[in-house]
Phi, psi and omega in degrees: 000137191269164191296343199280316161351305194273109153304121179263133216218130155248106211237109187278156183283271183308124203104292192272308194270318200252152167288150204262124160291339157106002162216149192307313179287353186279343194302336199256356181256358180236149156333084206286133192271103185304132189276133183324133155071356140009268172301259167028296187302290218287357173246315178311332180251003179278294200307312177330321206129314180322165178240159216197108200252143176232142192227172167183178198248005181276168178271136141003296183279029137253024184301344210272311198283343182263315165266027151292344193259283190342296154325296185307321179275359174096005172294114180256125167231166180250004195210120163229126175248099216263149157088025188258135184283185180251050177287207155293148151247113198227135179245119187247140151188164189287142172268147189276140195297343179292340183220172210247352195280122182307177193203031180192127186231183177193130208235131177242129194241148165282121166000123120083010192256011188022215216243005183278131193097325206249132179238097177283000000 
């Protein structure tokens, strides 16, 4: 696999992998429920290669406790980034002068409908 290949996946928790309760503090008090096709994804780009970054909107002082719920459903990452507000997430980045090809793409999935379906 060539470098251009290998991918960086920026992935929000609540919602896309785990299911979303609809108010922020229930996500660290309840159980995490894994969202259709998850697991699945998330080992198909592990094998890929990809480096798989997770981002979310819980605070910092719940880092500890999210990744025990994280460990516990079998979600493996290579990153976790806390503490995001819950505005637009916006990726700025350069196209390399040899190509013509973005290089920043962006998959908006429906609430708690987990990875089922989605093709990188």
């Amino acid at each position: 696999m060539e470098v251009e290949d290998l991918k960086t996946l920026f992935i929000d928790i609540d919602g896309t992998l785990l299911h979303h309760y609809g108010v922020p503090n229930k996500q660290t008090l309840k159980d995490p429920v894994v969202l259709p096709e998850v697991l699945e994804k998330l080992a198909e780009w592990e094998r890929k290669g990809y480096r798989i970054i997770l981002t979310t909107g819980r605070k910092e002082s719940e880092r500890e406790l999210t990744v025990k719920q994280l460990q516990s459903v079998g979600i493996q990452y290579d990153h976790l980034i806390m503490g995001l507000s819950r505005g637009d997430r916006v990726i700025i980045n350069d196209i390399k002068p040899d190509s013509d090809r973005p290089t920043a793409v962006a998959v908006n999935l429906i609430r708690n409908k987990g990875l089922e379906g989605v093709e990188l």
